[in-house]
C-alpha positions, 0 to 999 in steps of 0.5 A, spaced: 442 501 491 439 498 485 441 491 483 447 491 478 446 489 472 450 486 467 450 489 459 448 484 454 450 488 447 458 487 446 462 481 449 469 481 452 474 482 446 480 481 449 482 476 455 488 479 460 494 474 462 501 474 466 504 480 461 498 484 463 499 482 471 507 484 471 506 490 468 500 493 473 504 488 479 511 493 477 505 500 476 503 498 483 511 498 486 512 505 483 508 508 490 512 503 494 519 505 491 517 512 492 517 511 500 523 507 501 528 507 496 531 514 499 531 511 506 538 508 507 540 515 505 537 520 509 542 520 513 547 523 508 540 528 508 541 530 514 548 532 514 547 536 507 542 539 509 544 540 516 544 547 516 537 549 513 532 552 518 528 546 520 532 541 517 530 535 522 523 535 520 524 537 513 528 531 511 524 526 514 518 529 510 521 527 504 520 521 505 513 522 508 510 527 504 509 522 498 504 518 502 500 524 504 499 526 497 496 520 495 492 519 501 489 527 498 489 525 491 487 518 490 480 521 490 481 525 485 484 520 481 478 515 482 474 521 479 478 521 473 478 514 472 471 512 471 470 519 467 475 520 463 478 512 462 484 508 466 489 507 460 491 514 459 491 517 466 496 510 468 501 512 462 502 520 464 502 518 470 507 513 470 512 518 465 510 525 470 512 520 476 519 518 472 521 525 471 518 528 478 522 522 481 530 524 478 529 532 479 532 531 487 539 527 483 540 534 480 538 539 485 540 542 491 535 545 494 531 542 500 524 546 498 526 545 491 526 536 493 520 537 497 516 540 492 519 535 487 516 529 492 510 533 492 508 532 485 511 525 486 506 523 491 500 526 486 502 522 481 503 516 485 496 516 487 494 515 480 499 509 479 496 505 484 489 508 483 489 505 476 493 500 477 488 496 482 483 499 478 485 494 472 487 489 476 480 488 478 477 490 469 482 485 467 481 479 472 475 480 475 473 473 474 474 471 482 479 466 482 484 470 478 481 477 481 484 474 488 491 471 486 493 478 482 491 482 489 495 477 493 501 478 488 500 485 488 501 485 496 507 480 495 510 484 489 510 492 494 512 487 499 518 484 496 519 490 492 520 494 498 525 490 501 529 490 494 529 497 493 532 498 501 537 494 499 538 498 491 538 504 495 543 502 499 547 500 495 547 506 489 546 511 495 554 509 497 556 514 491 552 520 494 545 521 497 544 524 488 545 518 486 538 514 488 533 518 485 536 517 478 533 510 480 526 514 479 527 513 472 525 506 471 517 508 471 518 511 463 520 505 460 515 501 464 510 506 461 511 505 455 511 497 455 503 499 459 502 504 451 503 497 447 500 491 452 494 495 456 488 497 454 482 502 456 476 497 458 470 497 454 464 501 459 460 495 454 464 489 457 459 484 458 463 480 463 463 485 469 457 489 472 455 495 470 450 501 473 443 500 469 443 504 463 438 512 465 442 510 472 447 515 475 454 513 477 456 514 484 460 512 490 457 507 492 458 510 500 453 505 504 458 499 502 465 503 502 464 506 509 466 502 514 471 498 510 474 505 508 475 507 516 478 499 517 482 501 511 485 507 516 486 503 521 489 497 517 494 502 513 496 503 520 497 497 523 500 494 516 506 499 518 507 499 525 512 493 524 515 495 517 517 502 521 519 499 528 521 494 526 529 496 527 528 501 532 526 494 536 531 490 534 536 495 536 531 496 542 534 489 544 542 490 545 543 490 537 547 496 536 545 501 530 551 499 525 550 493 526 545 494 519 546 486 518 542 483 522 537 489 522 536 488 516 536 481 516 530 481 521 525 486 516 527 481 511 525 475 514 518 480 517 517 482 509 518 474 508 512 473 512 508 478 509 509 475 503 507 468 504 501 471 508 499 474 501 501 468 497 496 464 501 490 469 501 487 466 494 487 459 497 483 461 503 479 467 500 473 464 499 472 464 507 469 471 506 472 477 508 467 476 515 473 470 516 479 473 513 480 481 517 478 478 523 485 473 522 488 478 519 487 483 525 488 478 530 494 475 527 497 482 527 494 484 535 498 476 536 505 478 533 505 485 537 503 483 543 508 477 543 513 483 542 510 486 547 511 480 553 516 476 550 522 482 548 528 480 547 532 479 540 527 472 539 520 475 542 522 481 537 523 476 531 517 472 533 514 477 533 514 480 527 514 475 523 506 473 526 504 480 525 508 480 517 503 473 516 497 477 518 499 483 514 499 479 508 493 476 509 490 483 511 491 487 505 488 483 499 482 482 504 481 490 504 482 491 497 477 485 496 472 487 501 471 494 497 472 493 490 468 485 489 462 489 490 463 495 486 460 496 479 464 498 472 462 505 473 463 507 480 470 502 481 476 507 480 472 511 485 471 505 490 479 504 489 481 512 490 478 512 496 480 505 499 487 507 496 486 513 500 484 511 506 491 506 506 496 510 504 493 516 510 494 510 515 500 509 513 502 517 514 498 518 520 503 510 523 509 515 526 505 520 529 501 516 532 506 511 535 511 517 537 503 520 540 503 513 544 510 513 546 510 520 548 503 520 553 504 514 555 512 515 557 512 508 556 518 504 552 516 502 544 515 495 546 510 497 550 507 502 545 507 496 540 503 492 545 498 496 546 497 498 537 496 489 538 491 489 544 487 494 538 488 491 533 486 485 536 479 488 539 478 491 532 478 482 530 473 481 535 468 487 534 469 485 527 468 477 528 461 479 531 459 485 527 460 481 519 457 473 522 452 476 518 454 477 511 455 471 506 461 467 506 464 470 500 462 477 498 458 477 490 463 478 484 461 479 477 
């Protein structure tokens, strides 16, 4: 690949603070909010719905559906991004989302909520892709590169505990009422008309392709993180998804929702505060940071493993949170730290992509797990962490080579 050059003809116009951060940080809650807002009230949906044709998979996909759009159409957007700008694409696709989002409050139709949530996921994969995106054009001097890819983990994090709760919540007037939530990106979207910018292509601050030189995706340094993303997308929600299934595992009974709920707080709590301490252990280098992240997460899983129990459960997934939080902004780092201007919304199209397809693929896997193996899910979860926990030691010896900190602009 030729070396990235940094244009030298326009300096930087304009510098980005903390009123640009929140509005990204709140963009980059919006995928999340579409996950697990509607959760508390699937089984109102079931109930509604039971007699439909093929009720008992539809509705769980409403939930599942928008992962799989974005792991489809991140790509795609990344396409958009370096062609086309960032600024445009994130204001469409944050009204489309706001409008998408509200059509199931005012439906009865299951085909009609699932198309709908289809469309929510699209426009999903353009939030987050330009989200992450801007984050890395506005901030790409290191520090503050790596404190708002922390809080951006910190903010879907505490945000998906927030929105749980929100759902739950609003959702007590009838499975309707949530989605009107949805409705909240258009007012966002018109504070990101006003406080955002398109980043100039003659920045002189950031990398840059060589002028004459085409812009590709840079594929020899995205292969190997986009295939640990996958499988870091997975690992980073067998906790969230299972986490009250184990709780319940341990003699909890189901409606006792107080202290399932309050055992995914502590475990999202844990995540954040691993997310908070990554700006001030990054500069170890990604060579250092995933394989404590994946370690850290094998650790947690495995304690839940031999250990069982309501306390083993709790223990265990507040390890596993840490190293959560720690994982995330280490794989965003890991692939946009060495991506130039022209090339990065790709990058993050494909990254964003590659995670989200974790995501979708974390139920089927763990459903395949605890089938073939006719195991328990503690079990099941025992045997993701020995993997995570190989895949740290593979990726300890596989990165000693790299420097300790990866090249910035």
């Amino acid at each position: 690949m030729t070396k990235p050059t940094l244009a030298v003809d326009q300096p930087t116009a304009r510098r980005a603070g903390a009123w640009q951060a929140a509005l990204l940080l709140a963009g980059s809650c919006m995928p999340v909010m579409g996950s697990v807002l509607i959760t508390p009230v699937l089984p109102q949906l079931s109930q509604y719905f039971a007699d439909e044709p093929g009720a008992d998979v539809l509705v769980p996909m409403i939930v599942a559906i928008p992962a799989l759009m974005i792991a489809v159409f991140a790509p795609f957007a990344g396409q958009i991004v370096d062609r086309l700008g960032r600024k445009n694409l994130l204001v469409v696709a944050m009204l489309a989302y706001a409008v998408a989002g509200t059509v199931p409050a005012w439906i009865d139709s299951l085909a009609g909520i699932l198309i709908s949530r289809a469309f929510v996921g699209v426009f999903e994969a353009g939030i987050m892709t330009v989200c992450t995106t801007l984050i890395v054009d506005y901030f790409h001097e290191e520090r503050r590169r790596n404190r708002y890819l922390s809080l951006q983990t910190v903010a879907t994090t505490l945000g998906a505990t927030v929105f749980i709760a929100l759902g739950g919540a609003v959702g007590s007037a009838g499975w309707h009422a949530p989605f009107w939530i949805y409705a909240i990106a258009a007012p966002i979207a018109v504070l990101m008309i006003f406080a955002l910018w398109e980043p100039s292509r003659r920045d002189s601050t950031d990398l840059h392709v060589p002028a004459g030189e085409k812009a590709r995706v840079p594929w020899r340094i995205l292969a190997l993180p986009l295939v640990v993303t996958v499988f870091g997308g997975f690992t980073f929600y067998v906790m969230i998804i299972e986490v009250s299934y184990l709780v319940v595992g341990t003699g909890v009974s189901a409606d006792d929702t107080a202290t399932i709920g309050l055992v995914a707080a502590i475990a999202s709590l844990a995540t954040a505060a691993g997310a908070f301490t990554f700006p001030r252990i990054a500069k170890s280098g990604t060579r250092l940071l995933l394989p404590l992240a994946f370690g850290l997460q094998g650790v947690g899983m495995v304690i839940v493993w031999l250990f069982g129990g309501f306390a083993g459960v709790l223990a265990g997934a507040v390890v596993a949170g840490f190293g959560s939080g720690i994982l995330l902004p280490s794989l965003v780092t890991w692939v946009v730290s060495r991506t130039r201007f022209e090339e990065r919304g790709r990058a993050t199209g494909w990254w964003t992509s590659s995670f989200f397809l974790g995501q979708f693929v974390t139920p089927l896997v763990m459903g395949a797990l605890t089938g073939a193996t006719g195991a328990p899910l503690p079990v099941a979860v025992g045997i993701v962490g020995i993997a995570a926990a190989a895949v740290a030691v593979v990726l300890g010896l596989g990165l000693r080579r790299q420097p300790v900190t990866a090249p910035t602009a």
